[in-house]
LOTORZA-7840 format. One line per 2 residues: number of its first residue (from 1); their letters; for each residue x, y, z of N, C-alpha, C, O. Coordinates in pm, 1 decimal, padded with zeros to 6 digits. Atoms other than C-alpha are relative to their C-alpha. Layout:
REM residues N
NUM = a = X:Y:Z:X:Y:Z:X:Y:Z:X:Y:Z  ...
REM end
This chain:
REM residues 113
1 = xx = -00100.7:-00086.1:00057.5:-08959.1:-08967.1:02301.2:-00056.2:00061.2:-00127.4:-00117.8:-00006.4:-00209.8  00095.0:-00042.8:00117.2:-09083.3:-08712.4:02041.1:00090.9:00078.0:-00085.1:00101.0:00191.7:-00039.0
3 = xx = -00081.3:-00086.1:00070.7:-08840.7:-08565.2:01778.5:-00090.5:00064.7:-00128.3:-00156.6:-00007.8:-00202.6  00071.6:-00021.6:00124.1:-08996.4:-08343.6:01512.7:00121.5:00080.7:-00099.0:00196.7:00176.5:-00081.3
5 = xx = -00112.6:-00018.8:00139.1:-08787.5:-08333.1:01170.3:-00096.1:00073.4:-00074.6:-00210.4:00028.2:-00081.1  -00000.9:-00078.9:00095.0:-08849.3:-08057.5:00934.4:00087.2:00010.8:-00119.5:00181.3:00087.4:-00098.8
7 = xx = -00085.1:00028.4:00069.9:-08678.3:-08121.9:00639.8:-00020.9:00033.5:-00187.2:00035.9:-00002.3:-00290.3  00015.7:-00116.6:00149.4:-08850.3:-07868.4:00347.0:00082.4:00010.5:-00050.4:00080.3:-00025.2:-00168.2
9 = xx = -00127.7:-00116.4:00086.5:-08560.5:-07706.0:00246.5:00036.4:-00110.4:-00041.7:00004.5:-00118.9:-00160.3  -00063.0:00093.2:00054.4:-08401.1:-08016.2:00192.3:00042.5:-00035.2:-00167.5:00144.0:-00068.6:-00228.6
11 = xx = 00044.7:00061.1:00112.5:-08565.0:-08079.1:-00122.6:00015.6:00108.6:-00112.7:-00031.0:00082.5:-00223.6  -00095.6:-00078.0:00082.6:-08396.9:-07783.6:-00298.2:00116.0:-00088.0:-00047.4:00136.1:-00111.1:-00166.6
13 = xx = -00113.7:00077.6:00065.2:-08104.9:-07988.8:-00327.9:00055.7:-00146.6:-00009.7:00154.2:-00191.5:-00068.3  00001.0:00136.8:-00037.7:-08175.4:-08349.0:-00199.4:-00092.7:-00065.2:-00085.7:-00191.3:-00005.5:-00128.8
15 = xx = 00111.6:00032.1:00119.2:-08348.5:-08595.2:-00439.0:-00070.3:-00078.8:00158.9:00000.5:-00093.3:00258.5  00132.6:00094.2:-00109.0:-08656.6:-08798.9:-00174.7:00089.6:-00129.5:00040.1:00085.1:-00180.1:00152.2
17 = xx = -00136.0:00133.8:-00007.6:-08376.8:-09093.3:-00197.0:00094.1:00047.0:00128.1:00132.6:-00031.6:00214.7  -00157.7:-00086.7:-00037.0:-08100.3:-08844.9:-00034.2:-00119.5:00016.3:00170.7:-00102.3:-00049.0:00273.6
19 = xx = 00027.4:-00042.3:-00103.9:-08336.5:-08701.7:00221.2:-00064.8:-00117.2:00116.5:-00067.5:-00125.7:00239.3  00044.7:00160.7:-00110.0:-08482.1:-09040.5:00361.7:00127.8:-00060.7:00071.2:00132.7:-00093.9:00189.7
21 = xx = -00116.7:00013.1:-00043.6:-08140.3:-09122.7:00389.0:00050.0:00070.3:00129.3:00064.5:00012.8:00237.2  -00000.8:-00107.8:-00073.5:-08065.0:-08813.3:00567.8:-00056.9:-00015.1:00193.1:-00003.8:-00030.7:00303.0
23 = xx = 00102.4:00042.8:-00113.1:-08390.2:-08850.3:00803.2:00063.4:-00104.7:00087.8:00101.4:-00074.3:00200.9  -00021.6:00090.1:-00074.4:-08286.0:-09226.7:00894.9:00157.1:-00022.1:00096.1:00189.9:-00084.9:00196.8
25 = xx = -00123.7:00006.1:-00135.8:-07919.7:-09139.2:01001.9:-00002.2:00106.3:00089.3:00075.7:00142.0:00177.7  -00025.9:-00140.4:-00157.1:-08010.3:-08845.9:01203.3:-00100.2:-00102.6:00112.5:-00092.8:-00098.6:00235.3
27 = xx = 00038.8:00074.0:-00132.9:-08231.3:-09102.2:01375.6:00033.1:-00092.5:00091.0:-00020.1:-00136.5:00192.9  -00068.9:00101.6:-00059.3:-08015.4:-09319.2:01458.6:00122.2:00044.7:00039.1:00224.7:-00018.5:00064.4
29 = xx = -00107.0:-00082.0:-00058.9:-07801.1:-09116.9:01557.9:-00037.5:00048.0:00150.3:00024.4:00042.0:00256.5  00069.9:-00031.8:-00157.4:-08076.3:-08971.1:01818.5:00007.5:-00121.9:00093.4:00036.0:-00112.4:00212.8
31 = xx = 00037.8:00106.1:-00070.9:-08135.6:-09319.8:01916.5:00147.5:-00023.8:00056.9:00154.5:-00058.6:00174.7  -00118.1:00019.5:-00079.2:-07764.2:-09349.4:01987.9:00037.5:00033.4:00130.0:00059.9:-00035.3:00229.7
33 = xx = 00002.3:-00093.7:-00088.6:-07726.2:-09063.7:02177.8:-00082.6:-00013.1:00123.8:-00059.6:00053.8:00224.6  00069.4:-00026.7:-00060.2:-07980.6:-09142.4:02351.8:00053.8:-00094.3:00111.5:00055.7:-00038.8:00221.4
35 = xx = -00058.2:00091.0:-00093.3:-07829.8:-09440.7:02556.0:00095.4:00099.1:00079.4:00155.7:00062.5:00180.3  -00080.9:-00097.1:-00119.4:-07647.0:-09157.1:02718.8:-00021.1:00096.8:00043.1:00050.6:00136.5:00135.0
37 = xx = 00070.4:-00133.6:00016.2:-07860.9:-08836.4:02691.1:-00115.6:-00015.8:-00016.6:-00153.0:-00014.7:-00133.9  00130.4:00016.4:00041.2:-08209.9:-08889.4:02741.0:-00049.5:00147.4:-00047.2:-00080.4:00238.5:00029.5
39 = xx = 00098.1:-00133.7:00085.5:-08358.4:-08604.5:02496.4:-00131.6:-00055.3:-00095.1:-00144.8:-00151.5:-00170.7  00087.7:00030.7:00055.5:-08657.4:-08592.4:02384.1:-00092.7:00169.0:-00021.1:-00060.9:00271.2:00039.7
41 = xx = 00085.6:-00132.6:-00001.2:-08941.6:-08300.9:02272.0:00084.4:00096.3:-00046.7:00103.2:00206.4:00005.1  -00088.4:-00122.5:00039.0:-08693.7:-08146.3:02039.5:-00054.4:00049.0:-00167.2:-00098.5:-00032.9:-00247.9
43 = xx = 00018.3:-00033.1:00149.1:-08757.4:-07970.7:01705.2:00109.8:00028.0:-00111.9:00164.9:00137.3:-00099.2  -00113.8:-00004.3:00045.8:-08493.6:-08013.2:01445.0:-00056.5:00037.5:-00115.2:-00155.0:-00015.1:-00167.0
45 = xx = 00007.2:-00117.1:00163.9:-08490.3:-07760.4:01121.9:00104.5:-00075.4:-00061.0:00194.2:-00115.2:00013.4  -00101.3:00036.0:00096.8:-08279.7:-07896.3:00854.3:-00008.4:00067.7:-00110.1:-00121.1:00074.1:-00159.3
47 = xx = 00002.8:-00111.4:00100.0:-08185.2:-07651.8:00577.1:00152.6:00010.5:-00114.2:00270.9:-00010.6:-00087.3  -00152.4:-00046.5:00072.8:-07928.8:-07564.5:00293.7:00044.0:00100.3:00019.8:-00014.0:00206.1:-00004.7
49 = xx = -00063.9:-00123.0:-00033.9:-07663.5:-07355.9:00415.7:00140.7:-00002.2:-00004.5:00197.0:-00103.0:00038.0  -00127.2:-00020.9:-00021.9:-07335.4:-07252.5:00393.3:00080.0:-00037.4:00165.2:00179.7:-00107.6:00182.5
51 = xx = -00040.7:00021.8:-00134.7:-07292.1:-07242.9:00793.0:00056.3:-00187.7:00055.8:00036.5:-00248.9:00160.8  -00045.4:00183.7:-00054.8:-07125.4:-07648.7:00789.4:00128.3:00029.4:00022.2:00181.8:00139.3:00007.8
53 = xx = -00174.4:00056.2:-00030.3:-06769.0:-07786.1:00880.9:00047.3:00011.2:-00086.2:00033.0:-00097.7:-00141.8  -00034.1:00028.7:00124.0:-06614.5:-07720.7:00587.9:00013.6:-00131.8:-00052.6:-00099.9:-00179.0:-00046.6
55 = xx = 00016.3:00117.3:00059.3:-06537.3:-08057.6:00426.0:-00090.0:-00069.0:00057.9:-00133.5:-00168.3:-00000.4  00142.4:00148.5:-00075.1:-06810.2:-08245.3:00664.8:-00091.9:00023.6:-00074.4:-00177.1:-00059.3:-00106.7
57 = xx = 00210.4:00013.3:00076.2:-07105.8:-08071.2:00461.4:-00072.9:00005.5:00111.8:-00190.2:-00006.1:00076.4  00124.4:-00023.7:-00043.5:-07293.8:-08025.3:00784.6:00019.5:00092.0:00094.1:00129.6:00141.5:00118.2
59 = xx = -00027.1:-00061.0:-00160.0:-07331.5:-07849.8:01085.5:-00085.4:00029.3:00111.5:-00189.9:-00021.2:00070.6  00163.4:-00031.3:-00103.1:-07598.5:-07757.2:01376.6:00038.7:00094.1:00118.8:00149.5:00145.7:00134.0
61 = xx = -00003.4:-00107.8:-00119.0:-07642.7:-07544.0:01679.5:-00140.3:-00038.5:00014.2:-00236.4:-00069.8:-00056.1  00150.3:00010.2:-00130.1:-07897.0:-07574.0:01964.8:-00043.1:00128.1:00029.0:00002.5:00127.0:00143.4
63 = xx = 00061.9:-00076.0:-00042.3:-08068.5:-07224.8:02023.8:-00060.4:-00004.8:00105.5:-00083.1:00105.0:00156.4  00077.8:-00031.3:-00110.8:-08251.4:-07310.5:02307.7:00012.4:-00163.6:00023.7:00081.2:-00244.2:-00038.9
65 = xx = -00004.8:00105.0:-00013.7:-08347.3:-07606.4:02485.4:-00086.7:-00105.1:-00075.6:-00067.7:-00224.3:-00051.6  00102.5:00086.7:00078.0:-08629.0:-07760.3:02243.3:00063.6:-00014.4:-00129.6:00049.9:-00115.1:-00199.0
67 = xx = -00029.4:00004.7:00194.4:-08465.9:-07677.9:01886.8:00111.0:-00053.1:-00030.7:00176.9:-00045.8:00073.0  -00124.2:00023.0:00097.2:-08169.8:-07802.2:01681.6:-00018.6:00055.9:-00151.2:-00111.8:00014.3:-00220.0
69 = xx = -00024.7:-00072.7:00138.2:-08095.1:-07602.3:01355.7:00106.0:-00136.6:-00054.4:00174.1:-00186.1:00035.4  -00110.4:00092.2:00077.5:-07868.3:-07872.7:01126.9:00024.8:00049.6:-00163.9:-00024.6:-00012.0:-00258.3
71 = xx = -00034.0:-00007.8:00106.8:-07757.9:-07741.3:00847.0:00066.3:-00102.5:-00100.3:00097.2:-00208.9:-00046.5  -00048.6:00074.2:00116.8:-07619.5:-07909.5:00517.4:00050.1:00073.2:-00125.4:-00025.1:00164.2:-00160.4
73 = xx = -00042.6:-00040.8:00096.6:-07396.1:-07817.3:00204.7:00024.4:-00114.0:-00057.1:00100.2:-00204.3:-00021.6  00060.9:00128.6:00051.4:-07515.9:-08049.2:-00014.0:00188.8:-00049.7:-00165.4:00215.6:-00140.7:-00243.8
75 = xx = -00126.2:-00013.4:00098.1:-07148.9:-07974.8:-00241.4:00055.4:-00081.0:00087.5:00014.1:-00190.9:00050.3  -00064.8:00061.4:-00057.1:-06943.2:-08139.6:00021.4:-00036.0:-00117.7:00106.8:00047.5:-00176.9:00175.2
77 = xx = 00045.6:00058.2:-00084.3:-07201.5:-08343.4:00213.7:-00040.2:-00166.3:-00039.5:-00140.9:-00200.3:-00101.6  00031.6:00118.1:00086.5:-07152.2:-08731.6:00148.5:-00104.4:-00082.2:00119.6:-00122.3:-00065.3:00240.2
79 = xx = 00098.3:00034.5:-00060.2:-07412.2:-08946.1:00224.1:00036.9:-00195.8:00013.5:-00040.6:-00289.6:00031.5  -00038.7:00182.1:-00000.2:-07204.1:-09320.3:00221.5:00029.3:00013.9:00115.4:00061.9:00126.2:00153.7
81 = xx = 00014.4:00003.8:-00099.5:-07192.2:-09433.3:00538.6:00086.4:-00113.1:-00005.6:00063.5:-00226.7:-00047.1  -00140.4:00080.8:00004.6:-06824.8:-09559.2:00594.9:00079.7:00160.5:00091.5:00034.7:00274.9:00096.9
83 = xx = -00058.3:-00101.2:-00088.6:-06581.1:-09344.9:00823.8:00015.6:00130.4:-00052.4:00006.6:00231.2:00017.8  -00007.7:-00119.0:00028.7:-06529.0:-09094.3:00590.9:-00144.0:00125.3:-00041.4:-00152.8:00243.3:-00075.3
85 = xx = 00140.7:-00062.9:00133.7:-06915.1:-09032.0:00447.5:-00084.9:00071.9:00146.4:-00055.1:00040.2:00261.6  00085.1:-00116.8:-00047.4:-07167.1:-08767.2:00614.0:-00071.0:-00060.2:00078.5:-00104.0:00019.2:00166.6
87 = xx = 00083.7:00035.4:-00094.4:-07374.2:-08983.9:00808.1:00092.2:-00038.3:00177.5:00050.5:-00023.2:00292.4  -00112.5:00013.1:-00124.6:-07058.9:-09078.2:01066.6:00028.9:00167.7:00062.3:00022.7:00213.7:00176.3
89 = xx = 00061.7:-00142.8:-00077.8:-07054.7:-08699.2:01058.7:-00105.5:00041.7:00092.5:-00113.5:00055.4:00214.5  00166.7:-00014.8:-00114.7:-07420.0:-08624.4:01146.5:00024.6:-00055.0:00121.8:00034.6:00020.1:00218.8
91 = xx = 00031.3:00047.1:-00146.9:-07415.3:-08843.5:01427.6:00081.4:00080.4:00127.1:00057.7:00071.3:00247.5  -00099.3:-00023.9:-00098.8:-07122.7:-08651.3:01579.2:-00075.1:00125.0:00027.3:-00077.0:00189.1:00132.4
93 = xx = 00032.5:-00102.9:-00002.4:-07289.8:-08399.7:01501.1:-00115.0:00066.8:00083.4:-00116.4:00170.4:00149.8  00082.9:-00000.5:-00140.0:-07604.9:-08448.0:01692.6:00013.7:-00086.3:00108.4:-00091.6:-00125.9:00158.4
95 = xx = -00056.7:00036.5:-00133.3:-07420.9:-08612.6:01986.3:00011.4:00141.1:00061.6:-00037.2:00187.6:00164.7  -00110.3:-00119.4:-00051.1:-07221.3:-08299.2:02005.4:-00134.1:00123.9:00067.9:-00123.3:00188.4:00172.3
97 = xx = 00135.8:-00074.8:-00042.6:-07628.8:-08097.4:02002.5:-00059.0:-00030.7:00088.3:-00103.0:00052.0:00168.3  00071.9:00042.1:-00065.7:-07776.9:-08290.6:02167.1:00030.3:00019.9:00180.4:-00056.6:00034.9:00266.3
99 = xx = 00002.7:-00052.0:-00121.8:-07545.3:-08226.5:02497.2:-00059.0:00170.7:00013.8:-00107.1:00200.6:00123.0  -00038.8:-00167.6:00015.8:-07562.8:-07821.9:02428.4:-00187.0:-00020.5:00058.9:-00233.4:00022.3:00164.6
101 = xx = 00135.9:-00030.8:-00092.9:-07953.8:-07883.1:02480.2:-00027.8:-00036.0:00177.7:-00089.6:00024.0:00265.7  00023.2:00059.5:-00142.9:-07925.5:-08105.8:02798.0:00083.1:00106.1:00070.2:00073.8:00102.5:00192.9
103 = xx = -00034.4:-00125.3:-00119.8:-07716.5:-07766.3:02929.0:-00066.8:00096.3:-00053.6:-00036.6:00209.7:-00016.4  00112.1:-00127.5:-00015.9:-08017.0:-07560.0:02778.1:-00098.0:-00002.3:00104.6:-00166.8:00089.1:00150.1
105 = xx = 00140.9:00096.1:-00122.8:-08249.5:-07780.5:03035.2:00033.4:00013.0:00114.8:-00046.2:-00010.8:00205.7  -00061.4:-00024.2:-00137.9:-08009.1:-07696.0:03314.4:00072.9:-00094.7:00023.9:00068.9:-00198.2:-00042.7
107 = xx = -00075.0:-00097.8:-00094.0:-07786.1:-07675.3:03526.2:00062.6:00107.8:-00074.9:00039.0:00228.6:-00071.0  -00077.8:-00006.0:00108.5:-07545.1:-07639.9:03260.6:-00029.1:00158.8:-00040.6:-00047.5:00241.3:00049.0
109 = xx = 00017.8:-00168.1:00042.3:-07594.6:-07282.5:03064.3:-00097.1:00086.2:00118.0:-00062.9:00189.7:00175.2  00061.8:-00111.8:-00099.0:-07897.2:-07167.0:03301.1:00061.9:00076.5:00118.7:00017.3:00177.6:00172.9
111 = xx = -00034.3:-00002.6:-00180.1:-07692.2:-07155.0:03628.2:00151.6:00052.5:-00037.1:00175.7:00166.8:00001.7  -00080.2:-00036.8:00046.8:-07351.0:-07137.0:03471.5:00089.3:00090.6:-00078.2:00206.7:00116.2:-00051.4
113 = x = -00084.2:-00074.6:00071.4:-07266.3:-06914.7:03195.7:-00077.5:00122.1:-00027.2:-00027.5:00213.6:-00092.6
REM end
């Protein structure tokens, strides 16, 4: 399984503390996901942007079948990891990506929409 994290931008507004953080719940998040969605060979951009959930602080979109874009608004984006904090987000967040690619891979979008 090969995920590649990009996570430059980050460091505009994340201290190395914040973004390790960051890194380890989006991976465990993949690893979640994964017990139900085998993905793998994806490239995930992480960036500061306006484009999140409003109060979640994050957000993402799948472009194709290899990439995930994840954005972050680092004003509303908590990083405690308790029901309300940003990492219970994230994960929903790449659950929620992670199918959108497995219907970039087919059947799903190619055949369908």
């Amino acid at each position: 399984m090969s995920w590649d994290l990009n996570t430059d931008d980050l460091t505009r507004s994340f201290s190395n503390s914040d973004i390790t953080t960051i890194r380890n719940g989006f991976m465990r998040a993949v690893d979640w996901t994964n017990r139900f969605l085998k993905v793998d060979d994806v490239h995930a951009h992480f960036w500061i942007a306006d484009r999140t959930f409003g109060p979640w602080g994050v957000g993402a979109c799948a472009p194709g079948p290899n990439t995930m874009h994840v954005s972050f608004n680092p004003e509303n984006f908590l990083l405690r990891d308790n029901e309300h904090g940003g990492q219970v987000r994230l994960s929903a967040v790449v659950a929620h990506e992670c199918h959108h690619i497995m219907r970039w891979r087919g059947p799903g979008y190619v055949a369908n929409v």
